[in-house]
C-alpha positions in Angstrom: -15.3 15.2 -9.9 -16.7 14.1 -6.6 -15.2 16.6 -3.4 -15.1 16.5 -0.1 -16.6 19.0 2.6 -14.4 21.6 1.8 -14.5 21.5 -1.5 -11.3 19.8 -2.6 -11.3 16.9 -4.6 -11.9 13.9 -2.8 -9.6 11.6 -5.1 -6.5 14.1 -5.7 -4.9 13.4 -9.1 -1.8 11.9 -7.7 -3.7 9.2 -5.4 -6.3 8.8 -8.7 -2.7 8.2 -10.9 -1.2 5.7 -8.1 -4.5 3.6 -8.1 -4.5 3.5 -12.0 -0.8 2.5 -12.3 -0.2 0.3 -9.0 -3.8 -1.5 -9.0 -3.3 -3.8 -11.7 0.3 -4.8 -10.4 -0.4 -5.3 -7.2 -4.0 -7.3 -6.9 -2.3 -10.3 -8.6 0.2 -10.5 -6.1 -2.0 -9.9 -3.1 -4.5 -12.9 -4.6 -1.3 -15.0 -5.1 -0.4 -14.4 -1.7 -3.9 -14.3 -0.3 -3.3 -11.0 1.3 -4.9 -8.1 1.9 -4.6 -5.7 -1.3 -4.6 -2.9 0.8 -1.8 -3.7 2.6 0.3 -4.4 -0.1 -0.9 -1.1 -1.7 0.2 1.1 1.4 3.5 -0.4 2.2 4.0 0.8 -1.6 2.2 4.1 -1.4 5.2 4.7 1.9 7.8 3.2 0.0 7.4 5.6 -2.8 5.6 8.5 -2.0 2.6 7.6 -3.9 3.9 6.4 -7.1 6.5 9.1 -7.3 9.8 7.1 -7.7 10.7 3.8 -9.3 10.8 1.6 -6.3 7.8 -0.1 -7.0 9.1 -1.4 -10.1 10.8 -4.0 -8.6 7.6 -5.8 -7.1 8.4 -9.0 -8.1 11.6 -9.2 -6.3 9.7 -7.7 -3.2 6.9 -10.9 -3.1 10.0 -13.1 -3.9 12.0 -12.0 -0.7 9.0 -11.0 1.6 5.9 -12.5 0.1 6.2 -15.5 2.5 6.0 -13.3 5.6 2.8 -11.7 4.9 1.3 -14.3 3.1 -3.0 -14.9 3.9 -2.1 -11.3 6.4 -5.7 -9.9 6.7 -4.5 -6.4 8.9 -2.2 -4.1 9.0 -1.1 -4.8 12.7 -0.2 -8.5 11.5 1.8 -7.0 8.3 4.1 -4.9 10.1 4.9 -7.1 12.8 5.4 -10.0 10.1 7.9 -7.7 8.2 10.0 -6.3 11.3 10.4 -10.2 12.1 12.5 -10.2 9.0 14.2 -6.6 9.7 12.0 -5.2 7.0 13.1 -1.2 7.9 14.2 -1.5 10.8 16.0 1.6 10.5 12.9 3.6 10.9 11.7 3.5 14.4 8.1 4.9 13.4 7.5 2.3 10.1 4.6 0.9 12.0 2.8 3.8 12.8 3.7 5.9 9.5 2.4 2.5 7.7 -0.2 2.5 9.4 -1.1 6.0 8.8 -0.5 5.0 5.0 -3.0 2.0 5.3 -5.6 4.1 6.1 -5.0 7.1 3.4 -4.8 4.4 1.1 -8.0 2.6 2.5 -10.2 6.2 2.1 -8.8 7.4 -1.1 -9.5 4.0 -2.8 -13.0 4.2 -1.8 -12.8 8.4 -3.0 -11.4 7.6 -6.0 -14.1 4.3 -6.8 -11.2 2.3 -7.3 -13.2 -1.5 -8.2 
């Protein structure tokens, strides 16, 4: 198991378990929508606390109701600002920042944890 400079794992078991389960959901959405898979992946990492509730089983509904708005979205700037458009959480004064925050866990444990 590969770890980092203080000797923790550098994929922890919960990030390693979202990757396995959420990976092969979500990359056929993100090429269907040409967007960035790692977008896609952090928006459901936030939504449920990496992989720990059942949200994310209702991805199809998501891409049916906000696929359109982030569709060919490269960055996670261009994401957010697509999904407030829409009043995707706009409850949560922080969402962007917090999702953004997410985008880039998710960006350096899927490198940690090798995901291909």
């Amino acid at each position: 198991m590969r770890t980092n400079k203080y000797g923790m794992s550098a994929c922890p078991p919960a990030q390693k378990n979202f990757f396995a389960t959420f990976v092969p959901l979500i990359r056929p959405m993100a090429k269907r929508l040409g967007t960035n898979e790692d977008l896609i992946l952090a928006l459901s990492a936030f939504e449920d606390s990496w992989g720990q509730d059942a949200h994310n089983q209702k991805l199809h509904y998501w891409e049916r109701h906000f696929g359109n708005a982030v569709r060919n979205v490269q960055d996670i700037s261009t994401f957010t600002a697509n999904l407030r458009k829409l009043g995707y959480n706009s409850a949560n004064s922080n969402y962007d920042t917090t999702l953004n925050l997410v985008y880039q866990a998710v960006v350096r444990y899927k490198k940690s944890c090798a995901v291909k």
